[in-house]
C-alpha positions in Angstrom: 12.6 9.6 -0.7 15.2 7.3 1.1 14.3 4.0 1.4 16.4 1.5 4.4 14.8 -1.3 2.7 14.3 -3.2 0.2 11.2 -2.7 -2.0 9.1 -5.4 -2.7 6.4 -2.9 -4.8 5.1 0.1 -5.9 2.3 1.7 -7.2 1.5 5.5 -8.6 -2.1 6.9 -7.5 -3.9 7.1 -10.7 -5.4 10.5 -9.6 -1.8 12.0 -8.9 1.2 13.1 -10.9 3.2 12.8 -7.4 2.0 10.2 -4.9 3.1 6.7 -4.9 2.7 4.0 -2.3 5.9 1.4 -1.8 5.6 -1.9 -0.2 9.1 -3.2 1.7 9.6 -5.5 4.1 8.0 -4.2 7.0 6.1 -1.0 5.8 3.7 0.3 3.4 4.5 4.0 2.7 2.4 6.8 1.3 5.3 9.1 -0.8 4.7 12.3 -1.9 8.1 12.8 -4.3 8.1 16.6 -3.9 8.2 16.5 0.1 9.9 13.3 2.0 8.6 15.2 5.1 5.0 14.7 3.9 5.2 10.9 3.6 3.1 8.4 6.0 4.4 5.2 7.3 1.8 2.5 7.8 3.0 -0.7 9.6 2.3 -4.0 7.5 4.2 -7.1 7.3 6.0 -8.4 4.0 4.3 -6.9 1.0 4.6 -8.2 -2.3 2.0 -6.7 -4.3 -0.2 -3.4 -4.8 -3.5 -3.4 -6.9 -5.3 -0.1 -7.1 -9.5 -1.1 -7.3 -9.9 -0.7 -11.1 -13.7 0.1 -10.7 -13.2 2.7 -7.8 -13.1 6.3 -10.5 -11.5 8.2 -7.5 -8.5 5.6 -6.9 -9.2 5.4 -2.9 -9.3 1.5 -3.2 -6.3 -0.4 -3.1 -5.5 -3.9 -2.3 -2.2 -5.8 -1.2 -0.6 -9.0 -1.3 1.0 -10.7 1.5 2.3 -14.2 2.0 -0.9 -15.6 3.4 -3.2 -12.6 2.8 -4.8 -9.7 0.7 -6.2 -6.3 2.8 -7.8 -4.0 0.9 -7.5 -0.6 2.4 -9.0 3.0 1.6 -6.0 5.7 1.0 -7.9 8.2 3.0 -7.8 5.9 5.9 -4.9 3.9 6.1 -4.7 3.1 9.9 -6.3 -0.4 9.5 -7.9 -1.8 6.4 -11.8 -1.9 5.1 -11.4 -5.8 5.0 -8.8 -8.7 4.6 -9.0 -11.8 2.7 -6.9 -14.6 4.4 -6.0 -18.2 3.3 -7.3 -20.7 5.7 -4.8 -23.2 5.1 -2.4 -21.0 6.7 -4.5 -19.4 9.5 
């Protein structure tokens, strides 16, 4: 996996010896460590943290942390996420 960035977190899928998702400046990437060609880019702004849904048994649910904001997304549908929780002080 080559990275341009730097990497702000990371998280292994609990349900997968070889899939990890990193968090860098601009980008939230889905890495499969025994194929770089299979990994997916999703676009997201300044992640700092990734939470996988402790109560979710299949690991689909994960959530991250932004500056002003936490989106929780579904890993078998990462085009947008299920919800975001946003700080109205900064809104």
């Amino acid at each position: 996996m080559k990275v341009n960035e730097d990497v702000n977190a990371l998280a292994w899928l609990t349900n997968s010896a070889c899939t990890l998702i990193v968090a860098t400046e601009d980008n939230l990437i889905l890495c499969d460590t025994r194929n770089d060609a299979k990994n997916k880019i999703v676009a997201n702004k300044h992640i700092t943290g990734i939470k996988f849904d402790p109560f979710d048994s299949e690991s689909n649910r994960f959530a991250t942390l932004a500056q002003d904001y936490i989106k929780i997304f579904d890993i078998r549908s990462l085009k947008k996420p299920l919800f975001q929780i946003r700080n109205q002080e900064n809104s």
